[in-house]
Every structure is written in structure tokens, then in C-alpha cells.
N, C-alpha and C positions, 0 to 999 in steps of 0.2 A: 553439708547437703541435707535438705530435710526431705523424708518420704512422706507422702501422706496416708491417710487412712483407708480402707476399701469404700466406705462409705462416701471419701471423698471424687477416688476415681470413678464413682458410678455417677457422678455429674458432670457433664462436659465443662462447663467455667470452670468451675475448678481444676478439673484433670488439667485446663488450657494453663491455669495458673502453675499446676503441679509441675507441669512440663516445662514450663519458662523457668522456674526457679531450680529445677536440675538440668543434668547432665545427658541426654537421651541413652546414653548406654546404660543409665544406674537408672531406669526407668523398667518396669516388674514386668516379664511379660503375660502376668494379666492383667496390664493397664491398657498394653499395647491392643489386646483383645476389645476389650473394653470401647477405647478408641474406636478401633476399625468397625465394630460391632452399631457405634456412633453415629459415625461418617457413613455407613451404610443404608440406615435410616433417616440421615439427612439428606441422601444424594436420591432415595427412595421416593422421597417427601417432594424434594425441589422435583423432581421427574413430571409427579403426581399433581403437585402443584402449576407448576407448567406446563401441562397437558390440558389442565383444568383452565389455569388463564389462557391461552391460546385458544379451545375451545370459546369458551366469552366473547374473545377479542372478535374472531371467525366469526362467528354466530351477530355480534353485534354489527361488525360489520356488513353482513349477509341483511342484515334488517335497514341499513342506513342505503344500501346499494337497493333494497326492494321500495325504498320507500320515494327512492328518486328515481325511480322505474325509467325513466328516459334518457338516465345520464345527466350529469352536471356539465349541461350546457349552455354556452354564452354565446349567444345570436354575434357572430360576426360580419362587420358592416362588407355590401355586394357595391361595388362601386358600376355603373348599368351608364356610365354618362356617353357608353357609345353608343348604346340602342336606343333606339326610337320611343320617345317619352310615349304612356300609354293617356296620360290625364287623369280625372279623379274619378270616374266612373269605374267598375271593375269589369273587367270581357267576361264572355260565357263560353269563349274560345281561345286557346292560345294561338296570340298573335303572330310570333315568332318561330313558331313551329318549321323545321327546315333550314333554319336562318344561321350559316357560320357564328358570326358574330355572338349570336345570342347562347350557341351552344357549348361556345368557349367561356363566356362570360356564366353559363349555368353549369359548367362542367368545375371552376373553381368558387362556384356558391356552394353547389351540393358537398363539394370535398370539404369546405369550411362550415357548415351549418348541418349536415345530414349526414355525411356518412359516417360516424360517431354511431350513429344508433341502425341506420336503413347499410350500414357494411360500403364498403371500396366497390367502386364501381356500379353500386345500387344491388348486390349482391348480397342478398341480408342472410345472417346467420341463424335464422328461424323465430326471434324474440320481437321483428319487428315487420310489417307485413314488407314483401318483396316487390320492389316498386316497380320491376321489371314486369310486373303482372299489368302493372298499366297500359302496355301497348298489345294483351293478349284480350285476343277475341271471345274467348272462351269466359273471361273474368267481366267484362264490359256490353253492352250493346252494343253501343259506338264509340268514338275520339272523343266526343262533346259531354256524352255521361261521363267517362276516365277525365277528359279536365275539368269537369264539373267535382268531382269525389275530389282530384289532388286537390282543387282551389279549396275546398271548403275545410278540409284536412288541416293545411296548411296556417289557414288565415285561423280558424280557430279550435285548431289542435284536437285533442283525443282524452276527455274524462271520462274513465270506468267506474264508475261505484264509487267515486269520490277521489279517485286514484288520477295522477297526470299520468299519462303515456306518452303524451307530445305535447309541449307547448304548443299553445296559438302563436303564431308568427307575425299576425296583422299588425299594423304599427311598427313592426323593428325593420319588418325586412317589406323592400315597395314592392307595387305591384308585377314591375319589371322586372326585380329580381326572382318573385315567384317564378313568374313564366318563363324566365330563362333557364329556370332549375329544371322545370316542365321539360323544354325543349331540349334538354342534355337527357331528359329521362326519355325520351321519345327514340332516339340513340342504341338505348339501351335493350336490349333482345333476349329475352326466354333461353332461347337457345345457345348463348355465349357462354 
């Protein structure tokens, strides 16, 4: 069995080596020290080191989620072929306002294109405005300015300072789909 030097065990490879090539009982215990002493500032290190990547990762991620500020969302298609086509002009009122049909068909638009960002049931968790505010008095003149703001909101979305907050919607999603969204949001009460 070969010992090795002090000079040797004060290097971890080698101690690593020292130890493979004997026997752990014929091993000094101030190798063992040594060792632990090691391991101690390596488990110190990776702690430190890993708090630090972690912080990074967090932080970078916190920038890639600000920078997509409205969510990584993909317009999915409103299929409208039961409502009453509107044609290519756009209303300055929602048509559909009251209308079964249109509030079912806007009740699974909004949950697949909206509530992602505007919350379940149009219930927003403070980051995106509260669309429930649309049927409040207090926020609107009347019905005609509120679908006047959704429509324009919607068809071409929300730049701040350079920033998306909402895509425009024109072109993915038709006019029918808006309004049926409208008319699910119409539904939806302050008060609930």
C-alpha cells in the first residue's frame, strides 16, 4: 500500500487518487479531515453556484415573460357558421347583443383566445384591464362607446411605448367572432 504525502492530500485529485489506491481504514485521519474540509467547500460552492444560476435563469425568465407581456398567445380559430353572417362592413354596435346563440358561441371564443390574459370568466387578475367594467356605467357613457372601445381594442390591439399588451385581432379572428365575444362579455356583471 502506498501513503501519500501531506502535500498530496491537500489536493483533492490526488487525495481522489490516494484513496482509490488504498484501503479506507489505512487512510490518516488527517486525510479524512482534509477531505471533509473539501467536500465542504465544494457542496458550499455548488449551493452558491446554484443560487446564483437559479437567480439568472428566474431573472431571465422574468424578462422573456415581460417582454411578451400579453402571453404567448395563438389566436384560435371561432368557428360563427351558426350566427348570422354580418358582411364586410364593420357595426358600430353589437349585433348580437342578447342573442343565445351568439353568447355560447362568445362564451367558448373568449375562453380560447381571452381568458389567458383578461382571467376565467372575464375576471381579470389586475395585469389586464377587467372587461366586466364594460357593461359598468360608471366606466362608459353608454353600450355604443363600450362597443365602440371593445371593437377597436380588439381589431387592433394595445401598443405602449413600443410594448404589445394585446395583439390586434383583425384578420385572424372575423367580425362575428368579435361580437359574439362582446355578447358573452355583456353577460358578465361587476357584481359576480
Amino acid at each position: 500500500m502506498r501513503h501519500g504525502t501531506k502535500a498530496q492530500l491537500s489536493e483533492m485529485p490526488r487525495l481522489l487518487v490516494y484513496l482509490d489506491n488504498t484501503d479506507c481504514l489505512n487512510v490518516v485521519p488527517s486525510s479524512l479531515k482534509i477531505m471533509s474540509e473539501w467536500l465542504r467547500n465544494i457542496m458550499r460552492n455548488l449551493s452558491v453556484r446554484r443560487a446564483v444560476l437559479g437567480s439568472v435563469v428566474f431573472f431571465l425568465g422574468l424578462q422573456a415573460n415581460l417582454s411578451f407581456a400579453h402571453g404567448d398567445v395563438t389566436p384560435q380559430a371561432v368557428n360563427t357558421d351558426t350566427l348570422p353572417q354580418l358582411g364586410e362592413g364593420w357595426r358600430e354596435e353589437n349585433p348580437y347583443r342578447g342573442d343565445a346563440e351568439a353568447i355560447r358561441v362568445g362564451d367558448s371564443a373568449y375562453n380560447q383566445n381571452c381568458a389567458r390574459c383578461h382571467g376565467l370568466q372575464a375576471i381579470s387578475g389586475g395585469m389586464t384591464p377587467d372587461l366586466r367594467k364594460l357593461n359598468d356605467p360608471a366606466e362608459y357613457i353608454d353600450i355604443q362607446e363600450s362597443d365602440q372601445w371593445f371593437m377597436t381594442r380588439v381589431r387592433h390591439g394595445a401598443v405602449i411605448d413600443g410594448r404589445v399588451y394585446m395583439p390586434p385581432f383583425e384578420g385572424i379572428l372575423s367580425q362575428e367572432a368579435m361580437w359574439a365575444i362582446r355578447a358573452y362579455l355583456d353577460t358578465r356583471k361587476l357584481d359576480e
